[in-house]
Structures are given as C-alpha cells and as structure tokens.
C-alpha positions as MATLAB code, in Angstrom:
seq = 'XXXXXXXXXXXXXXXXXXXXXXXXXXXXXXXXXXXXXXXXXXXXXXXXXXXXXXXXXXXXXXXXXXXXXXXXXXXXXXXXXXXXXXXXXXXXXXXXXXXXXXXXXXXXXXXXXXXXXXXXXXXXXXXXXXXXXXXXXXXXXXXXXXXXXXXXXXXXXXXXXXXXXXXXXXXXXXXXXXXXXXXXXXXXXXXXXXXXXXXXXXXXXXXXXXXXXXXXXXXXXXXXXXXXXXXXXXXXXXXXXXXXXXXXXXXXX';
ca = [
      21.399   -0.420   -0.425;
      19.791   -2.857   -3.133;
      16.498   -4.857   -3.594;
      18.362   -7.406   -1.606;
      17.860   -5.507    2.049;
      13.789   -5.523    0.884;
      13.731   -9.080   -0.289;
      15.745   -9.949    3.106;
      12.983   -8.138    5.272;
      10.454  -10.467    3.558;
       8.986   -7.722    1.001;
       7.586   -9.219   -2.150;
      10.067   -7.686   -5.436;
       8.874   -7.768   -9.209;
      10.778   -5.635  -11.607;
      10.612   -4.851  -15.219;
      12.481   -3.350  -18.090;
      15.551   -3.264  -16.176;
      13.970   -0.853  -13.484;
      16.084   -2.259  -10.858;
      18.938   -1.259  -12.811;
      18.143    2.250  -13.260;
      17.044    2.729  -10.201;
      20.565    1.416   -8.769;
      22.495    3.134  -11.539;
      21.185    6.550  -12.101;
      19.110    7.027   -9.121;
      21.088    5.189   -6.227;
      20.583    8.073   -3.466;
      16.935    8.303   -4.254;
      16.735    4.532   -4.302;
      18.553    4.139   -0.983;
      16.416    6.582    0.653;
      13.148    5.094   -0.503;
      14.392    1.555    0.668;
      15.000    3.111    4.305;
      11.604    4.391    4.096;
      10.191    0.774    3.698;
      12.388   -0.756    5.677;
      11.266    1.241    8.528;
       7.418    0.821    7.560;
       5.813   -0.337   10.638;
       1.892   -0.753   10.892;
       0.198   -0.960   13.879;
      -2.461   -3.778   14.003;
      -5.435   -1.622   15.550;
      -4.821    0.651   12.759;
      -5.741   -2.079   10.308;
      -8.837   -2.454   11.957;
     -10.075    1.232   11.721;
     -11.655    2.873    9.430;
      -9.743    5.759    7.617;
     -12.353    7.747    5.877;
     -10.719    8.631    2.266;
      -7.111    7.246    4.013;
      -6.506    4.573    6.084;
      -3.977    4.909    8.654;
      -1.131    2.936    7.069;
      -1.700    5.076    4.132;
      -0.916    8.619    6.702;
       1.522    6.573    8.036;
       4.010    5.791    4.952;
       2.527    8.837    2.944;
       4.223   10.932    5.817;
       7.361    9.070    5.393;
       7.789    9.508    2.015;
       7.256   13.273    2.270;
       9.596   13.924    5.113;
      12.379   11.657    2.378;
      11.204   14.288   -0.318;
       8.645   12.136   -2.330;
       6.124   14.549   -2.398;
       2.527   14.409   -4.021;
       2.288   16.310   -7.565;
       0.813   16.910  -10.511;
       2.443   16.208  -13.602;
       1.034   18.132  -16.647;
       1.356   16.924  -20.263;
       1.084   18.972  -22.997;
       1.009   18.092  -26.614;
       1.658   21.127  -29.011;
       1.684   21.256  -33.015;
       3.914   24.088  -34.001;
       3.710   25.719  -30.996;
      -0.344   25.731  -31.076;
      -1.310   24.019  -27.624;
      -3.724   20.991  -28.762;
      -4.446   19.168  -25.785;
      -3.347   19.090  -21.843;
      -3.783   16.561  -19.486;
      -2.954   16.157  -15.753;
      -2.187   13.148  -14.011;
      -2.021   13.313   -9.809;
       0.969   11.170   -8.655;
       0.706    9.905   -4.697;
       4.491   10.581   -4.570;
       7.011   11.903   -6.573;
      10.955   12.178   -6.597;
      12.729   14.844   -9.381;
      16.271   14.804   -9.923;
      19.162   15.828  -12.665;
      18.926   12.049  -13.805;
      14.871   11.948  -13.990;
      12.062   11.512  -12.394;
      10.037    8.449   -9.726;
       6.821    8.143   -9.204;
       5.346    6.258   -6.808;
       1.495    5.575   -5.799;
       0.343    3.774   -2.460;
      -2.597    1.234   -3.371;
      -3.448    0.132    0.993;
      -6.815   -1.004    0.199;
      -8.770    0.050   -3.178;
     -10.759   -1.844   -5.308;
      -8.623   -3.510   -7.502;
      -8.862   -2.065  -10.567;
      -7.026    1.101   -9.220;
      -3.744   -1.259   -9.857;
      -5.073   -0.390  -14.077;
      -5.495    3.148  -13.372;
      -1.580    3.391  -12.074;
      -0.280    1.526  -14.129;
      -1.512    2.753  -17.462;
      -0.741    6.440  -16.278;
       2.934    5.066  -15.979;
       2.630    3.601  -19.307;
       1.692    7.286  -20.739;
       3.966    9.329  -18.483;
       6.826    7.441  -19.508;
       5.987    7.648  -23.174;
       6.019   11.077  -23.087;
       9.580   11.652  -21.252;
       7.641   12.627  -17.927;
       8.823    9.447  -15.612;
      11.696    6.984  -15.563;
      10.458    4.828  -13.445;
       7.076    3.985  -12.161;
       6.845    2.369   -8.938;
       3.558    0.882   -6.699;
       3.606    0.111   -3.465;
       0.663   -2.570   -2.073;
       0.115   -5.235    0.090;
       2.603   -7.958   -0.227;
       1.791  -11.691   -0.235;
       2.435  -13.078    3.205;
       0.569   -9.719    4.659;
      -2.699  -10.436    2.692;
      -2.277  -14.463    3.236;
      -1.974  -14.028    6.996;
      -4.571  -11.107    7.524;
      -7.227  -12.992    9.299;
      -4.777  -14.605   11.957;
      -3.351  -11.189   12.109;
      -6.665   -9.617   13.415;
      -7.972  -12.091   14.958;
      -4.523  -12.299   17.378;
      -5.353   -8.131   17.269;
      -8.925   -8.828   18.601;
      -7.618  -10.970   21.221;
      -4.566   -8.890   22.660;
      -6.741   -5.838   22.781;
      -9.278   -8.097   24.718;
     -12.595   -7.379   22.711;
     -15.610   -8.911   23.718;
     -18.398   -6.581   22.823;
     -19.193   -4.513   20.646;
     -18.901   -1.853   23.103;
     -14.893   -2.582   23.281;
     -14.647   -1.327   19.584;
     -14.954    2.357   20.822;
     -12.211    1.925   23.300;
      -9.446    1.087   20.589;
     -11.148    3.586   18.018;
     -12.918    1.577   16.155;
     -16.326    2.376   14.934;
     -19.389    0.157   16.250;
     -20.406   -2.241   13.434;
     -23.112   -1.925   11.410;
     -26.246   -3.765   11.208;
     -24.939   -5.826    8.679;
     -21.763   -6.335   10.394;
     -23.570   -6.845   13.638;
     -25.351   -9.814   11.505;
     -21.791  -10.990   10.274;
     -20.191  -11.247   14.090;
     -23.524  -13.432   15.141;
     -22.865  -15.810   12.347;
     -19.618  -16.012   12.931;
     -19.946  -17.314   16.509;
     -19.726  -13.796   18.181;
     -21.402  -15.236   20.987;
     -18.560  -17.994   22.045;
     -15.461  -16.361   20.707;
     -16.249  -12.366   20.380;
     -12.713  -11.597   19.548;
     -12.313  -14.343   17.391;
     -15.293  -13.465   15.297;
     -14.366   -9.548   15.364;
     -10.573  -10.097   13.819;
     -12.707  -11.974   11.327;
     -15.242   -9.849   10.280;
     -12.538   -7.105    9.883;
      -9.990   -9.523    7.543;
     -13.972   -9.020    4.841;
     -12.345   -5.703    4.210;
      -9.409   -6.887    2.704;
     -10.654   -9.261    0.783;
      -9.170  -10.730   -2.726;
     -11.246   -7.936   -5.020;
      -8.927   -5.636   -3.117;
      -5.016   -3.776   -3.874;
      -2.847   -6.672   -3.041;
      -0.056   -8.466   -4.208;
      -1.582  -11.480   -6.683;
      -4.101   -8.397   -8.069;
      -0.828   -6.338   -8.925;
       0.977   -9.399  -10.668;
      -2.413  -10.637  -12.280;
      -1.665   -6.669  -14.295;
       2.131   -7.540  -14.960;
       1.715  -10.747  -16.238;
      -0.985   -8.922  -18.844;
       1.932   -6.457  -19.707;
      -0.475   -3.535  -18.466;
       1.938   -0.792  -17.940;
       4.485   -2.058  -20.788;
       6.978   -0.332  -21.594;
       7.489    1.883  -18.430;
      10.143    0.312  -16.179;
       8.312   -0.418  -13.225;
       9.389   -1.606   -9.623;
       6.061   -3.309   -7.443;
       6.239   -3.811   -4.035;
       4.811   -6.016   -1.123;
       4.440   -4.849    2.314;
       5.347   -8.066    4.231;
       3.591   -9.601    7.515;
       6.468   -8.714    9.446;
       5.582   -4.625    8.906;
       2.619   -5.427   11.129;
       2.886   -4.958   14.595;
       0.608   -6.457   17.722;
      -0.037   -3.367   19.806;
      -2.685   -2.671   22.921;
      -5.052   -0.039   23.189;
      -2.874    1.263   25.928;
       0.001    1.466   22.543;
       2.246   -1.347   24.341;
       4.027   -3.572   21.647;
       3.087   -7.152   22.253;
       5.575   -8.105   18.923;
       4.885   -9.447   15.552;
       2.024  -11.436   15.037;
];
C-alpha cells in the first residue's frame, strides 16, 4: 500500500525530507497497517456535533484504531549525560507510537485544538528526531474538503436527525445549548429553519483558529518542524458519515 490508496480516498498528503520514502522503504508493514487504519476511518456525523469533554468522539474513535494496529500512546524520555553524569531529562507524551528494528513513528491526533497545538507537535518532532528518538513524525488533522464542507455537513446532520428544538438535542446526545448559544440559534433564524440554524451554530466550533488542514501547512511552509521527516494528513469529507439517532446510515453527506 502507498500514499496513492490515501490520496485516491480523497485524504489531503504533504510530505517532507523524503518521509514518504522511509516510510515505504524501511517501515512498509508499519506503513501499510497505518494506511488501513485511515482508510477505514469512518466518523459519524452526530458525533461531530457532541461534545467530548477532554476527547471528542472521532478522537476515541481512531485513537482505538491505532491501538488495536499497535500504535500505542508513550512516553519517550530524553536524557542528556556528560561523562556519564545525568544533566538534564525531559519527557515528551506521544498520542501514538510505533517501535520497530528499523526505528521508531510517532504520530499525534490534532481533531479539534486550538491551533497552535500544530507548534507544540511539531517542534517536539523537530527535537525527538535530533536526538535519534523518532524517524518519522507524523500528524493526523482535519483535511481540506472536511473543514471546507463542515457547515453543509451539519446542517444536512441537523436535518436527517430531524431537530427542531432545543429539546431534540438530548435525544441524539447532544448537550442543550448555552445561553450564548441559545442567543446564536435566534440570530441565526432558529425560529424558521431550527435545523438549519443548529448544524450552523455547531460548524462555530470548528472554526479557522482551529487543528485543520491550511493551519498545519501555514507551520510547513514556515519550516517549523525542519529537519524531522514528517508525513501530515487530512481526514477527507468522505470519512464523514450521515447517520440517525436511531444509528441508520443515510450515506455520505
């Protein structure tokens, strides 16, 4: 399997310093195993309009399928020594992680943080692969078309699950809006198109000061992350899938 089944399924690709190669070259069953993983990525769109406390639901969903592929979460301590005197230690928590003979992946989710958390990743990379820890650094994100299309996305959501009150948020397990929000849906035109107005109001949370796609390339194009061969990648539109609150596929949006 190659970058070509992802860019086929629609997912946005950006590699540097040859990571594509290494990860085809010396990492090829890892690499095919993670691109299963996406490929089967599927995202339910009631999910995307819940809250997830510290994880939203697409998070669980492809965090689980990366540990059941063995890309576990770890921590990866560095230690710098000066003639065998300990002089400093430092820890760095990786979402996902993949050892093998040839090296070492890591791989962090970024669903929906504020987008600075794309500097955070990427600059641990940088460091990590300095000091021999990683080969590859790799960040999965919202891809292009998925972040483009969000609002329709909902909106067609709001509609299939027939919402027309607040009251209809609780029976798809979503929490009742807030005051604020509650202000939002009346300016929005709650009152002639509730559904309309609700996938709306939801699409705010993923808005362009976000972890998505153009935020991610904004970093590469600024070399943040330099040298460490990295791999980024977009979930696509197509991962997203219009579902019920009775959990009966209605297809892609």
């Amino acid at each position: 399997m190659s970058l070509d089944a992802l860019a086929d399924a629609g997912f946005d690709l950006e590699t540097t310093n040859h990571a594509d190669a290494i990860l085809s070259r010396a990492f090829r069953p890892e690499f095919d195993a993670l691109c299963e993983v996406l490929l089967s990525m599927e995202i339910k769109c009631t999910e995307m309009m819940k809250g997830g406390g510290n994880e939203a639901p697409p998070t669980r969903r492809l965090r689980q399928l990366l540990n059941d592929a063995g890309w576990p979460k770890r921590n990866i301590e560095v230690t710098k020594s000066v003639d065998g005197t300990p002089r400093s230690s430092t820890t760095h928590e990786i979402d996902h992680v993949r050892d093998c003979d040839r090296g070492t992946l890591a791989l962090e989710i970024e669903w929906n943080n504020k987008d600075p958390f794309f500097d955070r990743d990427l600059e641990n990379f940088q460091r990590l692969h300095a000091d021999g820890a990683i080969s590859v650094g790799i960040v999965v994100t919202r891809g292009r078309s998925l972040q483009t299309n969000m609002r329709d996305i909902l909106i067609v959501c709001a509609k299939t699950n027939n919402l027309r009150t607040t009251a209809d948020f609780r029976r798809v397990g979503i929490k009742e809006p807030t005051a604020n929000q509650r202000a939002q849906l009346d300016r929005l035109g709650a009152s002639t198109d509730f559904a309309r107005a609700a996938g709306t109001m939801m699409a705010t949370k993923y808005g362009e000061s976000t972890t998505h796609w153009n935020k991610l390339t904004e970093r590469l194009d600024r070399g943040v992350g330099n040298p460490c061969p990295l791999l980024l990648v977009g979930l696509p539109a197509t991962c997203v899938t219009v579902v019920s609150e009775a959990g009966n596929s209605e297809g892609q949006p």
